[in-house]
N, C-alpha and C positions, 0 to 999 in steps of 0.2 A: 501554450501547451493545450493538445486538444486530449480530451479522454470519451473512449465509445464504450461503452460497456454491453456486452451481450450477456442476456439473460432470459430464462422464462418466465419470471418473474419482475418486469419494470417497474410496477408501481413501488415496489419493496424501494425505490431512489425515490419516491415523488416528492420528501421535502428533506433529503439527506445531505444534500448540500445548499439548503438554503438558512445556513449556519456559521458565525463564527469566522475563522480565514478563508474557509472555500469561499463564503460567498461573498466576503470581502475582493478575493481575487477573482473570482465572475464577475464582481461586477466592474473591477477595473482591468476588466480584458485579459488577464494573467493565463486564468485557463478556461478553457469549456468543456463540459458535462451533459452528455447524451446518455443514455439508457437503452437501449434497443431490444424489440419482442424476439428471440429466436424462431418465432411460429413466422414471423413474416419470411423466411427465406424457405419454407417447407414446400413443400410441389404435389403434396395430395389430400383430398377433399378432410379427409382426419384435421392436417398438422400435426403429423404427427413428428416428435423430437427425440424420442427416446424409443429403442426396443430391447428385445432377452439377448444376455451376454451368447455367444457362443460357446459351445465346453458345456455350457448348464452353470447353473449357480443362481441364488437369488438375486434379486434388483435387477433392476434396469441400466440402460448404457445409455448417452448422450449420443444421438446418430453423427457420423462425419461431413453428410451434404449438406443440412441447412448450417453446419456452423461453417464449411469451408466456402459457400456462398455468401456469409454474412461479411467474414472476411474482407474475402476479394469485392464485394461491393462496398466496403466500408476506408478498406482500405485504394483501389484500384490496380492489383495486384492483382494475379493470380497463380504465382508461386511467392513461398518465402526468399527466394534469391532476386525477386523482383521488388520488393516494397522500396520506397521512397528512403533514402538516408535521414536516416531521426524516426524510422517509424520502428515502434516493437509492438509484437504481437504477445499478450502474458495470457497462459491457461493457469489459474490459480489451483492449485492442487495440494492433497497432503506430499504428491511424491517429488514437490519443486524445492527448490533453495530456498534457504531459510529466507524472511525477510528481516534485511540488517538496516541498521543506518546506513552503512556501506552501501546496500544495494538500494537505495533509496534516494542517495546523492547521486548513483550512477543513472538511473533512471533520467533523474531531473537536471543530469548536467549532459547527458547522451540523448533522450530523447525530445519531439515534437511532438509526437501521437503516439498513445498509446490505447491500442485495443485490448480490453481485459476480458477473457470469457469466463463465465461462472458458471466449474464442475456444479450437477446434481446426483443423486442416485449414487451408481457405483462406480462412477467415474463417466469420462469421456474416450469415445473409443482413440485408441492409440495413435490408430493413423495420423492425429491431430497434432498430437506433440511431438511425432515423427518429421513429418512436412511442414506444417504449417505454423507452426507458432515459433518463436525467438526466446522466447523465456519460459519458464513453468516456474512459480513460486509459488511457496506456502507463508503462512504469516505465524505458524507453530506448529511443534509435534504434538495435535490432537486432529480432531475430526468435527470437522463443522456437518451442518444438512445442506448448505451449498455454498458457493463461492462468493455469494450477493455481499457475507459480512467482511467479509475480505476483499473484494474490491472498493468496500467505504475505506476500510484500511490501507491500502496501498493508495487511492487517490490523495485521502487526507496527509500521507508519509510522505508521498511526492508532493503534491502541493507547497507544503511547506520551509521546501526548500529552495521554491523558485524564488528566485531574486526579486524583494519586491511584496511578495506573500504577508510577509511576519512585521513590513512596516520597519523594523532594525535590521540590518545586516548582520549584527551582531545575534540575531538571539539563535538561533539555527548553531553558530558554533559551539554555543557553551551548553550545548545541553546536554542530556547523559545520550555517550557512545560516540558523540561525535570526536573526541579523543582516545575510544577506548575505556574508559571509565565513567562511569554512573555520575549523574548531577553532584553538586554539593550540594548543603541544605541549602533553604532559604528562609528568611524569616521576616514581619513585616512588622508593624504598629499595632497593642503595643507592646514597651519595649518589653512589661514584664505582663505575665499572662496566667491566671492560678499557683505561681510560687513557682514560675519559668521563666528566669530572662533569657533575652537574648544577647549571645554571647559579647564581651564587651568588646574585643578586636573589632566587630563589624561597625561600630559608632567610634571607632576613635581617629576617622580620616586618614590612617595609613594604609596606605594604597599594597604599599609591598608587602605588611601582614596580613593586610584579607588577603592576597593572591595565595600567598603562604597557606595562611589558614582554613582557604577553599579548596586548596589541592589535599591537603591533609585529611582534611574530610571524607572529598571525594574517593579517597584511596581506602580511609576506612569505609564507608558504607561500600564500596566496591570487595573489600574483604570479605563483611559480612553477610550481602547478602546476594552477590554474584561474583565469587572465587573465581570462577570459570571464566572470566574476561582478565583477570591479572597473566594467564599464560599466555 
């Protein structure tokens, strides 16, 4: 899995994946992690990246030619009906899909390359998400100041579900959303901790009560504190 990330801001990645599973899986070849200047694909003495919306209005726009160059050079493209099968193109945006686990396993079991461009200002002008990009997602209903913390975000949610990444197979399924429902607890050593044990089902070797007893959970804290995934 390769990932380009266009930005006008690169250095904002200079040690953001030299951490943890990403850099575990860079270094065993899993995936790779570029950052790219949007200013290199600009064609006048400024570089300039951004100008005034049309209409009027405050802030600035993200211009369409240095990103639709960046693209097609990054990608070897130059329409969306031309990229390579397994490549997507993601504009991170407030106005994209949500990001789910769902769309996260899709990503990591559908794609090879993913180019992520990171909105600034008041967006990026339209033409972009029109033509040329494959996906627009957001990573929640708020508003960032660009797309840079959100493409840590979606690399790190892709990543970890490439095969291989997390080291178990197992651990990617049981964790919360991948069923639908929130993690269950978990708890470690020791057993008891300021006048808190840990529950005594999990030490007593029966396999089919913790299972029991992990989905019961899960169902509870999925009551209480994300209702909105039991529909």
């Amino acid at each position: 899995m390769r990932f380009d990330i266009i930005t006008i801001f690169p250095d904002f990645f200079r040690e953001a994946f030299d951490f943890g599973i990403i850099r575990r899986a860079r270094l065993a070849g899993l995936v790779e992690v570029a950052a790219h200047d949007l200013r290199r694909w600009t064609f006048d003495k400024h570089r300039q990246v951004d100008d005034r919306p049309f209409g009027g209005g405050v802030g600035l726009v993200l211009k369409p030619e240095p990103i639709f160059a960046a693209v097609e050079n990054l990608t070897g493209a130059s329409e969306r009906s031309l990229f390579e099968k397994g490549t997507r193109v993601v504009l991170l945006s407030p106005q994209g899909r949500v990001l789910t686990q769902a769309v996260a396993q899709e990503l990591a079991t559908e794609a090879e390359h993913i180019v992520l461009i990171c909105g600034r200002y008041e967006g990026v002008d339209e033409r972009v998400a029109e033509a040329l990009v494959t996906d627009e997602i957001s990573i929640g209903d708020y508003v960032l100041t660009g797309g840079e913390p959100a493409a840590i975000v979606v690399v790190d949610a892709v990543t970890r579900l490439i095969p291989g990444a997390l080291g178990s197979e197992t651990s990617a399924v049981n964790e919360s959303f991948s069923d639908g429902l929130l993690d269950y607890p978990h708890y470690t050593r020791p057993p008891e901790f300021r006048g808190m044990r840990v529950p005594e089902v999990l030490a007593s070797g029966n396999h089919q009560e913790i299972a029991r007893w992990r989905t019961e959970r899960a169902l509870e804290k999925t009551q209480r504190n994300r209702p909105d995934l039991l529909k």
